[in-house]
C-alpha positions in Angstrom: 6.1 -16.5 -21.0 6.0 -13.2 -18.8 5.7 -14.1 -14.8 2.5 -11.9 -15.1 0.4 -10.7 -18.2 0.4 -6.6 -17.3 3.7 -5.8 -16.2 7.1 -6.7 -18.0 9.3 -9.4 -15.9 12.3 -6.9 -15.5 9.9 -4.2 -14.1 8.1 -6.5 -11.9 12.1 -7.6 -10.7 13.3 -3.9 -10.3 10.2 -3.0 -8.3 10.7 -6.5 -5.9 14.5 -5.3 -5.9 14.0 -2.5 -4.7 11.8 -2.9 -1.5 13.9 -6.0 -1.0 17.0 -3.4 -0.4 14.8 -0.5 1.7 14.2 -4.1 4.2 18.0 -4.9 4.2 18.7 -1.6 5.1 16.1 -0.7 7.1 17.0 -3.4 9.3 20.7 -2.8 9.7 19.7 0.8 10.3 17.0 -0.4 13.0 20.1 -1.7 14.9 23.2 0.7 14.2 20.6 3.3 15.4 19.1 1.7 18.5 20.7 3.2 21.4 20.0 6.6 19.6 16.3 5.9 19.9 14.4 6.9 23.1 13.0 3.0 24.1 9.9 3.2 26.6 11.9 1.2 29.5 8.5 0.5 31.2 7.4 -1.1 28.0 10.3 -3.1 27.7 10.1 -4.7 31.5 6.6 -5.1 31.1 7.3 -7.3 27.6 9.9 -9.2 28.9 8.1 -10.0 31.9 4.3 -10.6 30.9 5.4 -12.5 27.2 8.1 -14.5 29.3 10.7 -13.6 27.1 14.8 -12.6 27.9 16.3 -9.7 27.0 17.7 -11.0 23.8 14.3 -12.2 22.4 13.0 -8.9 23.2 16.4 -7.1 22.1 15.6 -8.7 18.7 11.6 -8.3 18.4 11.9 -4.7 18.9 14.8 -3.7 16.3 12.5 -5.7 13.9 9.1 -3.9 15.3 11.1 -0.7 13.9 12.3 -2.0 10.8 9.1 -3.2 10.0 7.9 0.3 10.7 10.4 1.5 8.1 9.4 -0.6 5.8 5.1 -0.5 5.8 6.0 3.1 5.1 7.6 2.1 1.6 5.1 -0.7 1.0 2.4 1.7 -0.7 4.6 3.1 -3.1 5.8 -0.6 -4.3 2.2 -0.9 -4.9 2.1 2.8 -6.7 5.0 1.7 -8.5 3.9 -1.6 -10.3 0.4 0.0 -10.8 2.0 3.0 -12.6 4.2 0.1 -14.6 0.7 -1.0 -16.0 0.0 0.2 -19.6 -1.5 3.2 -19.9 -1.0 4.3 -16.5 2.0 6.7 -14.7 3.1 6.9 -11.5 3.4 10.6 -10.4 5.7 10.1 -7.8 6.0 11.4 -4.2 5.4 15.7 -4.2 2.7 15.2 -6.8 -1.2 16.1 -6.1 -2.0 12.6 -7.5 -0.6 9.4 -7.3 -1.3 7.3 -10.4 -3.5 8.8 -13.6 -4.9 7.2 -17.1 -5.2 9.9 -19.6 -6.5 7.2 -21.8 -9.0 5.6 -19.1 -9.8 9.6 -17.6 -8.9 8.4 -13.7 -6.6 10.3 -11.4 -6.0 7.9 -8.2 -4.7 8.5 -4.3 -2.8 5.2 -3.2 -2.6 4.6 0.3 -0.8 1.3 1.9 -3.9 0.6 4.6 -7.4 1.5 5.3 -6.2 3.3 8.4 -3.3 5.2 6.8 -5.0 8.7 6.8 -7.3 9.3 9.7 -10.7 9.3 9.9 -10.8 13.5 10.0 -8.7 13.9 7.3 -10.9 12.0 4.9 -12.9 14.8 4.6 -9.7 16.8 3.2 -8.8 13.9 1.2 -12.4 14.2 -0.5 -12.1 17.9 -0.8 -8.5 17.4 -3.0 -10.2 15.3 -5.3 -13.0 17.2 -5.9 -10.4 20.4 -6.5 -8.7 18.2 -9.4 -11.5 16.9 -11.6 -14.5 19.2 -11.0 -13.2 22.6 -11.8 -13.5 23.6 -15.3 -9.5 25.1 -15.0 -8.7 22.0 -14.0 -7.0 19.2 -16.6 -8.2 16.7 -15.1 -11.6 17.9 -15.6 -14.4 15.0 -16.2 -11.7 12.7 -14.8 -13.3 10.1 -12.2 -10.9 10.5 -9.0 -10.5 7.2 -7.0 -9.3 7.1 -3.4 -7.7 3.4 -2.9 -7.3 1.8 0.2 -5.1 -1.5 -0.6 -5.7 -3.4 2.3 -9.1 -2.5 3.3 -11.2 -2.3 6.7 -13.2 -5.4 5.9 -12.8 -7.9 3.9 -14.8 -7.4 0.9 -14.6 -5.7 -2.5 -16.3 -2.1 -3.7 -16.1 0.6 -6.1 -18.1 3.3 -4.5 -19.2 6.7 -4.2 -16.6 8.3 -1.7 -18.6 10.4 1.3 -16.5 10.5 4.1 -17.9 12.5 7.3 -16.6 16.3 7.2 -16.4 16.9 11.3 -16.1 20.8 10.6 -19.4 20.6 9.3 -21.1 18.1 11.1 -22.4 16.1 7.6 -21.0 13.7 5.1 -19.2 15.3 2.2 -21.7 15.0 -0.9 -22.1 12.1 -3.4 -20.2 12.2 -6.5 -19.8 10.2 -8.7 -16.6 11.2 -9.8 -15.5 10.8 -6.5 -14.9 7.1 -6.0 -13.2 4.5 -3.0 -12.2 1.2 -3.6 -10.2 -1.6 -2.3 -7.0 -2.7 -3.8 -8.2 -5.8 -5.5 -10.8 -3.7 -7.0 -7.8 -1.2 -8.2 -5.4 -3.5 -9.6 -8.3 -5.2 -11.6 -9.8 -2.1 -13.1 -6.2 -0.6 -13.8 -4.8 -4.2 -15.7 -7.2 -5.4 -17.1 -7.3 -8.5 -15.6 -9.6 -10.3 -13.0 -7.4 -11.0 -9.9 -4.4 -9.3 -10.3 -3.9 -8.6 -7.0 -3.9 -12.1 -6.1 -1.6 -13.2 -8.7 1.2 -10.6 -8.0 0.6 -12.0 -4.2 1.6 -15.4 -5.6 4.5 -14.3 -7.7 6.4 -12.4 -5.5 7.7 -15.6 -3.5 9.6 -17.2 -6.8 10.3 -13.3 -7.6 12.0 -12.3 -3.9 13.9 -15.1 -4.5 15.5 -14.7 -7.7 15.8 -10.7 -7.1 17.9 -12.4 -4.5 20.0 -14.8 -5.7 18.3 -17.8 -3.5 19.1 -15.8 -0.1 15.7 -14.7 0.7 13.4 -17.7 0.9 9.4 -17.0 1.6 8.7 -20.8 3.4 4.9 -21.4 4.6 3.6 -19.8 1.5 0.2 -22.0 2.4 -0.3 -20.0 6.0 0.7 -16.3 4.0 -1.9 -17.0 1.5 -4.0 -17.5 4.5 -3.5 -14.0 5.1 -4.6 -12.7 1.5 -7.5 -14.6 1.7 -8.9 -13.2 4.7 -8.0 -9.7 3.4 -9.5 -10.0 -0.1 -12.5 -12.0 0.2 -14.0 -12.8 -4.0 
């Protein structure tokens, strides 16, 4: 019996492989390049002072801070990856317009990691792509429904909405469309499997999965407290 019902076992282990290895080596590169980096020393006195911490503890927080920074960059294309894994679905790839389409299903998608990943005045340039890709008659994704996915959203509910972020320049939201969709990445990963909670059940999986991509080595421990997490994100 597959480990989940819309993505092939060895997929789902070469896409938790992977991001496994961009963490290893983020984090060895995080501390061969260290001295290399400029470090804010009034930061770092101000850390180890007001969190009552020695130099060590801080020494070791802050190579993680910018592995972890490494890493959160690659995090939305593990999620663009298994979603393009999903039947009827491809994964463009980085240097494409779009980011995921369904020639079958007619949806062209933008995948971005966090709610907050593209500023609030570039939203309006966001829109304005989406619109240039399935409303001109040229275009061949014309009729297509183009979805802008936040996969950790702002707040913690669900939606599948019409997508009118403010334009600045213009001093007006960008018109309603309904081609021209936002949703939360819940939302996404139901409407692009097929199943109700997928999200939540590749969120369980991956501990088991981490550690067999890894041989035993990587162990995810207070899986109660993480899902803790998930909930508070994705509220049903």
């Amino acid at each position: 019996m597959p480990i989940l019902k819309w993505i092939s076992d060895k997929d789902l282990k070469s896409a938790v492989s992977n991001l496994l290895n961009t963490a290893s080596l983020a984090k060895k590169n995080s501390t061969k390049s260290f001295n290399k980096n400029v470090i804010d020393p009034f930061s770092a006195v101000f850390e180890i002072s007001g969190f009552e911490i020695d130099y060590a503890t801080w020494l070791k927080s802050e190579t993680t801070r910018q592995a972890q920074k490494t890493l959160q960059n690659h995090i939305g294309d593990f999620h663009q990856t298994i979603l393009g894994l999903s039947n009827s679905w491809e994964n463009m790839k980085t240097g494409n317009v779009m980011d995921l389409v369904s020639h079958k299903h007619k949806i062209i998608a933008e995948v971005k990691n966090k709610f907050n990943t593209i500023s609030g005045g570039k939203l309006s340039d966001l829109y304005h792509s989406l619109q240039g890709q399935v409303m001109p008659k040229s275009s061949r994704y014309k009729g297509y429904t183009a979805y802008y996915v936040a996969i950790i959203p702002k707040k913690p509910k669900r939606y599948d909405i019409e997508f009118t972020p403010s334009n600045k320049e213009e001093g007006e939201k960008c018109p309603s469309n309904k081609k021209i969709r936002e949703t939360d990445g819940a939302s996404f990963y139901d409407l692009v499997t097929g199943h109700k909670n997928a999200l939540e059940t590749l969120f369980d999986a991956l501990p088991d999965v981490i550690s067999e991509c890894s041989d035993g080595k990587y162990k995810v421990k207070d899986k109660e407290k993480l899902k803790e997490f998930f909930n508070t994100a994705y509220k049903h």
